[in-house]
KEDO-671790 format. One record per residue (C-alpha): residue number from 1; x, y, z; residue in one letter. Coordinates in Angstrom, 1 decimal. Layout:
! KEDO-671790
+-----+--------+--------+--------+------+
: pos :     px :     py :     pz : code :
+-----+--------+--------+--------+------+
: NUM :      X :      Y :      Z :    A :
...
+-----+--------+--------+--------+------+
END
This chain:
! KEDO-671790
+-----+--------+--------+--------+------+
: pos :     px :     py :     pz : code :
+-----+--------+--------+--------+------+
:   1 :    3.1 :  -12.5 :    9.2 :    X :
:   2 :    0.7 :  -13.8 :    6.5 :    X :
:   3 :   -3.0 :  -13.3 :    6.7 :    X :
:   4 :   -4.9 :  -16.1 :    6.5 :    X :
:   5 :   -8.5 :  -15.2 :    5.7 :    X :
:   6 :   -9.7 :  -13.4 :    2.5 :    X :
:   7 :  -11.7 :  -11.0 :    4.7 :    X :
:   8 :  -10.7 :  -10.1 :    8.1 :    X :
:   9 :  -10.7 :   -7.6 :   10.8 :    X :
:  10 :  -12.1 :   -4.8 :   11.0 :    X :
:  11 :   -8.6 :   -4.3 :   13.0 :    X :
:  12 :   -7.8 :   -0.9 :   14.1 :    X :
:  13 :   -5.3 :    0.7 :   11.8 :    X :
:  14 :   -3.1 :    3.7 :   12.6 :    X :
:  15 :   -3.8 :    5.2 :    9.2 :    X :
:  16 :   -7.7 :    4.3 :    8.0 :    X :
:  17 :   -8.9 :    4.0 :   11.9 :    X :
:  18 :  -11.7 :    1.0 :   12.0 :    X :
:  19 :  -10.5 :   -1.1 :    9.1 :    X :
:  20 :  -11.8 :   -4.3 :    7.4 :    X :
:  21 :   -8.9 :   -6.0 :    5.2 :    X :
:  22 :   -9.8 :   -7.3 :    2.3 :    X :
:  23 :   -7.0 :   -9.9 :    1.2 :    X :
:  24 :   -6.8 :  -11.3 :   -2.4 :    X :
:  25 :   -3.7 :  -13.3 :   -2.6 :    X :
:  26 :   -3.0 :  -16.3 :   -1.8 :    X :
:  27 :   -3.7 :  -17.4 :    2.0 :    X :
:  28 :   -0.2 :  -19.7 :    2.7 :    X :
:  29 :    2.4 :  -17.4 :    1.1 :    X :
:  30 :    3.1 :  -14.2 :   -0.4 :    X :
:  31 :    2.5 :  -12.9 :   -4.2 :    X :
:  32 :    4.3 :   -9.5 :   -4.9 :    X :
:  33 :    6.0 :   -7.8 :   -7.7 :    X :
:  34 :    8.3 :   -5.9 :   -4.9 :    X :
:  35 :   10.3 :   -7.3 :   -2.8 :    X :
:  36 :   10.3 :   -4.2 :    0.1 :    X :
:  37 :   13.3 :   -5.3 :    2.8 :    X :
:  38 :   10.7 :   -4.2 :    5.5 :    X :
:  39 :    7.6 :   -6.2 :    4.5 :    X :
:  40 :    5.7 :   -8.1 :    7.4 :    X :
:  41 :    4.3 :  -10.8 :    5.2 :    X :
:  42 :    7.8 :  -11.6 :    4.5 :    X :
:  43 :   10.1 :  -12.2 :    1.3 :    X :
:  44 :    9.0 :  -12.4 :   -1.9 :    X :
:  45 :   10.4 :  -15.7 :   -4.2 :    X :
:  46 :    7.6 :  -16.3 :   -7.2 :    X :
:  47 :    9.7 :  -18.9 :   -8.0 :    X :
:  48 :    8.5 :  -20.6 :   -5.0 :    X :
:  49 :    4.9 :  -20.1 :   -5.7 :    X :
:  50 :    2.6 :  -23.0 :   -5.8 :    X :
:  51 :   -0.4 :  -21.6 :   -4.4 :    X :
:  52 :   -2.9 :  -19.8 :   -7.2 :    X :
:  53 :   -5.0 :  -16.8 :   -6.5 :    X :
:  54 :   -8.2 :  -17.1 :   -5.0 :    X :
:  55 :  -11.0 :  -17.6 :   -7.3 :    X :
:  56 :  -12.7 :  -14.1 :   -7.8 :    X :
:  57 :  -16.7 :  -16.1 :   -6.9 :    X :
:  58 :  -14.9 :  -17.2 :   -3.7 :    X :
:  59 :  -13.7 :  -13.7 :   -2.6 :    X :
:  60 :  -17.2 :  -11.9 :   -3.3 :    X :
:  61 :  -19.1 :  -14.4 :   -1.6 :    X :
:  62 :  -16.4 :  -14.1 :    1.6 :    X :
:  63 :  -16.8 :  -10.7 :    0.8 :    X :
:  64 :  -20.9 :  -10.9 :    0.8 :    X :
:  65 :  -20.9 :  -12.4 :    4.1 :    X :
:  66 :  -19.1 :  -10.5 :    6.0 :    X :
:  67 :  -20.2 :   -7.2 :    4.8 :    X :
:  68 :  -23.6 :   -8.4 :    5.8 :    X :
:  69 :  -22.6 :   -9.5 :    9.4 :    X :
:  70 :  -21.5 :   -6.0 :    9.7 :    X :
:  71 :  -24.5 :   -4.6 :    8.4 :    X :
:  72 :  -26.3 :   -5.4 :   11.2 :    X :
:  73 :  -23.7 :   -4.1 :   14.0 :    X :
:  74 :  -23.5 :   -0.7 :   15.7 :    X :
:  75 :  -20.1 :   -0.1 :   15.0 :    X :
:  76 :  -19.2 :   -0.1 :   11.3 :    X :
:  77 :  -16.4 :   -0.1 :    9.4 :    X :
:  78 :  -14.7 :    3.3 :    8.5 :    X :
:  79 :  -12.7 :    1.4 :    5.4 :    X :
:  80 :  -12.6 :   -1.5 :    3.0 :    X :
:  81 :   -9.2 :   -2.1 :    2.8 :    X :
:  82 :   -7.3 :   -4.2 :   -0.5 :    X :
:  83 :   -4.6 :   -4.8 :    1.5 :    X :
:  84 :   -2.7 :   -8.6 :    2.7 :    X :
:  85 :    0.1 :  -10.8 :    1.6 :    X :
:  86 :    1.7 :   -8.9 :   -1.5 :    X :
:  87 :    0.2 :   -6.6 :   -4.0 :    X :
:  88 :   -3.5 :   -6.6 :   -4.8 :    X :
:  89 :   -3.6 :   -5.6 :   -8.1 :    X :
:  90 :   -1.8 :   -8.6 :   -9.3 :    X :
:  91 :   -5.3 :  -10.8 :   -8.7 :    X :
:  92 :   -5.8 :  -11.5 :  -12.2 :    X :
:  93 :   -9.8 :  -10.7 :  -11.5 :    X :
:  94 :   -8.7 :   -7.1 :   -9.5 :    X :
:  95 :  -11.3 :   -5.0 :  -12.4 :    X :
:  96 :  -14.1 :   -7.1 :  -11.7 :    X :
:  97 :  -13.5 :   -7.7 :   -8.1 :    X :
:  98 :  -13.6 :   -4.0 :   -7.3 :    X :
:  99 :  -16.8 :   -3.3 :   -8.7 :    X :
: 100 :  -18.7 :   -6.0 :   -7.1 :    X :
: 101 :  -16.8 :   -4.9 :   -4.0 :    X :
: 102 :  -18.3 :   -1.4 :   -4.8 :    X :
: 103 :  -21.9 :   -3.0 :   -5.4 :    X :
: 104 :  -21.5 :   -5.0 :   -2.0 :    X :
: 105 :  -20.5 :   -2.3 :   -0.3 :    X :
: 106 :  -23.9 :    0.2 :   -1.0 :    X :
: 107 :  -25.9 :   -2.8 :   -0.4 :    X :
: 108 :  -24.6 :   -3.5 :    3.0 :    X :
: 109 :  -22.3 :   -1.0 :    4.4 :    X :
: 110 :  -23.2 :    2.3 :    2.5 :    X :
: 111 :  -20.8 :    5.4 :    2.9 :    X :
: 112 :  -17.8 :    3.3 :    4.4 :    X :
: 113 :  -14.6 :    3.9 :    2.0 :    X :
: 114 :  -12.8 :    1.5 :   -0.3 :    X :
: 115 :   -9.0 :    2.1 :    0.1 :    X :
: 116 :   -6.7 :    0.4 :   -2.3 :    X :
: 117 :   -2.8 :   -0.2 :   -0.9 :    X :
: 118 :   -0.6 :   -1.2 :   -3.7 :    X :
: 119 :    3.0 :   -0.4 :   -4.9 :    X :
: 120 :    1.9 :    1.2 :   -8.4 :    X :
: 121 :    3.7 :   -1.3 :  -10.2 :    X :
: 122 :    1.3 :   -2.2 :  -12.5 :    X :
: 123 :   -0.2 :    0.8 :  -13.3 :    X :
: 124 :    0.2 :    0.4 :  -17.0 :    X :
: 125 :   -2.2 :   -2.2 :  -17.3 :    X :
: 126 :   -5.4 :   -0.2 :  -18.4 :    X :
: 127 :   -8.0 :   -2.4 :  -16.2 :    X :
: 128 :   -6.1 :   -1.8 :  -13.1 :    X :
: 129 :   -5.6 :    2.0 :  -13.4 :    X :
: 130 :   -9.4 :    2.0 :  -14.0 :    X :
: 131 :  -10.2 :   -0.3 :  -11.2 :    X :
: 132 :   -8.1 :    2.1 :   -8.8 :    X :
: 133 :  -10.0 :    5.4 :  -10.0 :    X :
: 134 :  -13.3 :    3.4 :   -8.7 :    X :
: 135 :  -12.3 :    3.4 :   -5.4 :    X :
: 136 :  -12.9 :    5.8 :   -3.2 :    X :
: 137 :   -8.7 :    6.4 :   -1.6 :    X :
: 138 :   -6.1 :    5.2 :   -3.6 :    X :
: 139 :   -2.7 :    4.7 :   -1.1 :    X :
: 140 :    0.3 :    4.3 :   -3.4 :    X :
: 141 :    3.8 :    3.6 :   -2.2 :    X :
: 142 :    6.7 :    6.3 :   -3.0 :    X :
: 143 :    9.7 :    4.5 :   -0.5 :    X :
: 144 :   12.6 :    6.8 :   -1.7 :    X :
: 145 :   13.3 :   10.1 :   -3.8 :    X :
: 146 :   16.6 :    8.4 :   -5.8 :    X :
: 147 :   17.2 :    5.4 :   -7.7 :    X :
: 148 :   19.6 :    4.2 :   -5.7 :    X :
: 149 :   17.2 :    4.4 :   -2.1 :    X :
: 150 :   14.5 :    2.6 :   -4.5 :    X :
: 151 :   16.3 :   -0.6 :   -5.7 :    X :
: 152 :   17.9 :   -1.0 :   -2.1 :    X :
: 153 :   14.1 :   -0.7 :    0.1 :    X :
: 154 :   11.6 :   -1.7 :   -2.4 :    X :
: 155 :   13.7 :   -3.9 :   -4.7 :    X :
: 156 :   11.8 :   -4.3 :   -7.7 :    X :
: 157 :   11.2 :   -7.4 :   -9.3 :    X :
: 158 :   10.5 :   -5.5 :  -12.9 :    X :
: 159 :   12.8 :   -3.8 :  -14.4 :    X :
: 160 :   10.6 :   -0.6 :  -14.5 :    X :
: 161 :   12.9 :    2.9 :  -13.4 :    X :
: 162 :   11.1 :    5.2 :  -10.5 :    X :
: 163 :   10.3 :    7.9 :  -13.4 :    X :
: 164 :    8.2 :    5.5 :  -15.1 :    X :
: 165 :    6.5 :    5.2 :  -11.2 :    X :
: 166 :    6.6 :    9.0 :  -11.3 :    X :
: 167 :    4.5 :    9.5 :  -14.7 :    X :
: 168 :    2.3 :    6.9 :  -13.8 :    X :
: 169 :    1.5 :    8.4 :  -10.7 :    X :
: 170 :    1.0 :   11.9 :  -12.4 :    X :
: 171 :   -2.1 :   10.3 :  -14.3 :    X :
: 172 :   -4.0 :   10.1 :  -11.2 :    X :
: 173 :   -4.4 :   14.0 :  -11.2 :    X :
: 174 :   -3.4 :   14.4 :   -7.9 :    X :
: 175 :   -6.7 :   12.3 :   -7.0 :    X :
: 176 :   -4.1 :    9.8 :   -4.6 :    X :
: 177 :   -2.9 :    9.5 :   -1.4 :    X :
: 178 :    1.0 :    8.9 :   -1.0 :    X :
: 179 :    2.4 :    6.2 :    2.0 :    X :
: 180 :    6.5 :    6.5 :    2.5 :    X :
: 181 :    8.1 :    4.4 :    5.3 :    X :
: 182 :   11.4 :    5.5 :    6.6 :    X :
: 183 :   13.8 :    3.6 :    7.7 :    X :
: 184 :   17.9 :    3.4 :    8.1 :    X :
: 185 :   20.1 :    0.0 :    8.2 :    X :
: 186 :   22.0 :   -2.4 :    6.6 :    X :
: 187 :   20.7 :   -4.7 :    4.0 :    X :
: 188 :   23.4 :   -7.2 :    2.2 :    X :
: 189 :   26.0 :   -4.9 :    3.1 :    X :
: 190 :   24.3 :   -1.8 :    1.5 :    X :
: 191 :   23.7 :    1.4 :    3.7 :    X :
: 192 :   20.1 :    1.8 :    3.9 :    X :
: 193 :   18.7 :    5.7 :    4.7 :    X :
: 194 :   16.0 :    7.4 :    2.8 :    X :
: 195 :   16.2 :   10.4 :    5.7 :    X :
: 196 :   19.2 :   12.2 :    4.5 :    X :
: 197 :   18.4 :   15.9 :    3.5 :    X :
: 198 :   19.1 :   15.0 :   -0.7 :    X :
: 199 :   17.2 :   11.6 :   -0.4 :    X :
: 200 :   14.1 :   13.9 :    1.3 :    X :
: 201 :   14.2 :   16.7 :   -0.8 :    X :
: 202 :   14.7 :   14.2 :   -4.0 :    X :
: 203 :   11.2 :   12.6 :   -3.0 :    X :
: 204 :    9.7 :   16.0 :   -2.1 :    X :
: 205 :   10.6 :   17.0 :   -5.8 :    X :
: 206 :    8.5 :   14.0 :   -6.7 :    X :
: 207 :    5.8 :   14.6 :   -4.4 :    X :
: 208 :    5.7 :   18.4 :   -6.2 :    X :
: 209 :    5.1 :   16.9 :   -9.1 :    X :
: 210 :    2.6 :   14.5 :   -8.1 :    X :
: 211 :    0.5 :   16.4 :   -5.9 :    X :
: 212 :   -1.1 :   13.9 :   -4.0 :    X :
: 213 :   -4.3 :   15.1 :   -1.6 :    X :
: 214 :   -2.1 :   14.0 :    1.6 :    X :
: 215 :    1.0 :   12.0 :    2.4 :    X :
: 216 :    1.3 :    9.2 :    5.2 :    X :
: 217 :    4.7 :    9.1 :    6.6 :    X :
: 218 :    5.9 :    6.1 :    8.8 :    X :
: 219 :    8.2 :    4.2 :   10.0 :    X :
: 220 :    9.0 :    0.4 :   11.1 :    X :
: 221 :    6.0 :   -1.1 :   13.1 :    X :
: 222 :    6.3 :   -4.6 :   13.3 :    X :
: 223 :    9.3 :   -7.2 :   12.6 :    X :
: 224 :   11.2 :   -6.7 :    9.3 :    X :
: 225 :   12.7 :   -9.6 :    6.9 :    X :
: 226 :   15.8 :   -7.8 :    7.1 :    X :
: 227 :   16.8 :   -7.9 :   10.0 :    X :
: 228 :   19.7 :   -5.1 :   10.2 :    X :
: 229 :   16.8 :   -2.0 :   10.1 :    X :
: 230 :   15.9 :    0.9 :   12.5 :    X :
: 231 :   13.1 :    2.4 :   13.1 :    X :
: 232 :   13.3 :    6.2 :   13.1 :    X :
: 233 :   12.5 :    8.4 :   15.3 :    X :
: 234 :    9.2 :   10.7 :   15.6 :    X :
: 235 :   11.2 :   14.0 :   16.1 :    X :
: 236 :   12.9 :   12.7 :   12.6 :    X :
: 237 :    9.4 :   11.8 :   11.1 :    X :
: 238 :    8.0 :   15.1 :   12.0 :    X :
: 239 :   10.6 :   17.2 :   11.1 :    X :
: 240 :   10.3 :   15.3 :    7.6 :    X :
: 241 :    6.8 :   16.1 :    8.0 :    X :
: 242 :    7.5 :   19.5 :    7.9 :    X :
: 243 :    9.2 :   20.1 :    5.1 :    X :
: 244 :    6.7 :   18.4 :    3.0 :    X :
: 245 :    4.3 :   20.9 :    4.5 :    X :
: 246 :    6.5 :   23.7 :    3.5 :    X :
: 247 :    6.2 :   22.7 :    0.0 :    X :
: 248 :    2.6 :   23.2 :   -0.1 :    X :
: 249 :    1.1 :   19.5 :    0.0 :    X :
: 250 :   -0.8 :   18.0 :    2.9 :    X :
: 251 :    1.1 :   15.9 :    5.2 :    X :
: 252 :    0.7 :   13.4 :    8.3 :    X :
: 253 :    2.7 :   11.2 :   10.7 :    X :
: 254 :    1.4 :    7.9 :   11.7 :    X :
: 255 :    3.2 :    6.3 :   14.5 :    X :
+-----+--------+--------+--------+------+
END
């Protein structure tokens, strides 16, 4: 499922409620520096990619439009979501876009959030981490608590280890949210399962040293590139949910 607009909705999400997706990659395929085997836009293969990202003049005045459309309606947005088909931080313009996506926003839709969705994978690019500390909820993925559970869900196309995603995540101050979808399967003959009790307490140490404000936990949704995956259950997902809580951070199921 690919999006094909820069801005669309608002759509009515199970985790930000009234939602208006704000999409900066290309509009015929996907542009991502994971690969996740659960990803609804699909697979990612850069080598593929012919399309180029969306001229940052283009977006805004998409952006301008719509936000002043809204402006006008009774029912506004609750979020301004970077969300579509791969990770938005990879838009080459992602600094500059986000503050005139700020600026548009107290113009015409003052006091709805901006939520960021990305993968954390380019965190070490200074521009980016700034651009992420401007908005108002950052949402960063955390898929597994082992090394192993990591390469098999997310499948990384850097070479970067999850403790480099750990420390990078540790410079937000606790000023983040944290999204983890579970799931069990098979995937190119590899047992997939971050519920076990070591892979959730592995990412609950993580989550201790984080600290994030609240973590979203979830599970399959909507049809999966690999096609060998189960959704789990909400007793599961709760009980999951639970433990987190036990170890004294925020926590939430979204099913």
């Amino acid at each position: 499922m690919l999006f094909s607009e820069i801005v669309f909705g608002p759509i009515n999400s199970r985790r930000f409620g009234r939602s208006l997706g704000i999409n900066l990659l290309p509009l015929d395929n996907k542009i991502c520096n994971f690969n996740c085997i659960y990803c609804e836009c699909g697979w990612t293969d850069l080598r593929s990619v012919e399309s180029k990202f969306i001229a940052k003049d283009i977006i805004v005045a998409a952006m301008k439009e719509r936000f002043s459309e809204l402006s006008t309606v009774k029912e506004k947005p609750q979020a301004i979501t970077f969300a579509g088909n791969g990770e938005p931080t990879m838009h080459p313009d992602f600094a500059w876009i986000m503050d005139e996506t700020i600026r548009l926003r107290n113009e015409y839709l003052p006091g709805v959030k901006i939520v960021v969705l990305s993968n954390s994978a380019l965190l070490g690019k200074k521009d980016v981490m700034t651009a992420l500390k401007k908005a108002d909820l950052r949402v960063m993925k955390l898929d597994a608590g082992t090394e192993e559970q990591f390469d098999l869900i997310d499948q990384p196309l850097s070479r970067k280890k999850l403790p480099w995603y750990i420390n990078k995540l540790k410079e937000f101050n606790g000023d983040l949210y944290i999204q983890t979808m579970f799931l069990k399967g098979i995937h190119e003959k590899a047992f997939v399962d971050n519920t076990t009790d070591n892979e959730v307490q592995c990412w609950i140490n993580i989550l201790k040293e984080v600290q994030p404000k609240l973590v979203m936990i979830y599970t399959i949704d909507r049809e999966t590139p690999a096609k060998e995956l189960n959704k789990i259950s909400e007793e599961l997902l709760n009980k999951i949910c639970e433990k987190v809580k036990l170890a004294g951070i925020d926590a939430k199921v979204f099913n």
